[in-house]
C-alpha positions in Angstrom: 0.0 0.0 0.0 1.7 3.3 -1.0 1.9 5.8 2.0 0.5 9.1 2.1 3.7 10.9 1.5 4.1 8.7 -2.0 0.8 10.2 -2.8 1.5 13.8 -2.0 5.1 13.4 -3.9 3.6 12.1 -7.3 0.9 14.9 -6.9 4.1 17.3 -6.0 5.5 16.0 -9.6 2.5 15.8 -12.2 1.9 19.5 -11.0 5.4 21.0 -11.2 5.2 19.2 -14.8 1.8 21.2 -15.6 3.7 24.3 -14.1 6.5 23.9 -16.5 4.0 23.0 -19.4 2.1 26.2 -18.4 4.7 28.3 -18.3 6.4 27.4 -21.6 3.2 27.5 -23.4 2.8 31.6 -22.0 6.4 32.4 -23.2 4.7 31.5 -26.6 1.4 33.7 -26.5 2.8 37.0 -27.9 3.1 34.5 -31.2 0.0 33.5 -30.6 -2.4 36.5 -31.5 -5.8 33.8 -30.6 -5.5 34.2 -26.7 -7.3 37.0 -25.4 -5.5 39.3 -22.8 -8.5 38.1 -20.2 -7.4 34.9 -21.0 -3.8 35.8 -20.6 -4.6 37.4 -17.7 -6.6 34.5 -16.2 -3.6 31.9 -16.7 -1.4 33.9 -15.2 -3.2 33.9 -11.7 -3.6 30.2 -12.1 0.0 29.5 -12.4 0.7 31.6 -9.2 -2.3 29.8 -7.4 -0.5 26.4 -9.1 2.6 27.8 -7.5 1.4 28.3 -4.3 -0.3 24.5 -3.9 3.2 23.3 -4.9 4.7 24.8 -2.1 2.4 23.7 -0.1 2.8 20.2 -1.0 6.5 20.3 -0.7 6.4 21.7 2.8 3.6 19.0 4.0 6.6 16.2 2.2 9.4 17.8 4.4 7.3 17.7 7.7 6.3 13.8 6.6 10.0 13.2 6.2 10.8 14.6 9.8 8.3 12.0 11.6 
């Protein structure tokens, strides 16, 4: 049975991966004229609110790692 700190780690990864993803694909928007600056503007807070929830899952994998 994998543990709950396995869980949070793999969730840890396949978000930093959608973070990188995300913010490749905004380095690309001023050549791509179709996105919207709401849009723009709207991806932008969700990659700091994907940020933060990263964070957050890397500080609750250090305190699992101290018990």
């Amino acid at each position: 049975m994998e543990s709950w700190i396995e869980r949070v780690r793999e969730e840890k990864k396949d978000l930093d991966s959608k973070i990188a993803k995300l913010e490749i694909f905004m380095q690309d928007v001023p050549n791509n004229l179709s996105i919207s600056i709401h849009s723009m503007y709207l991806l932008s807070e969700q990659l700091v609110v994907m940020k933060r929830y990263s964070y957050i899952l890397g500080e609750r994998i250090k305190e699992g790692e101290r018990k």
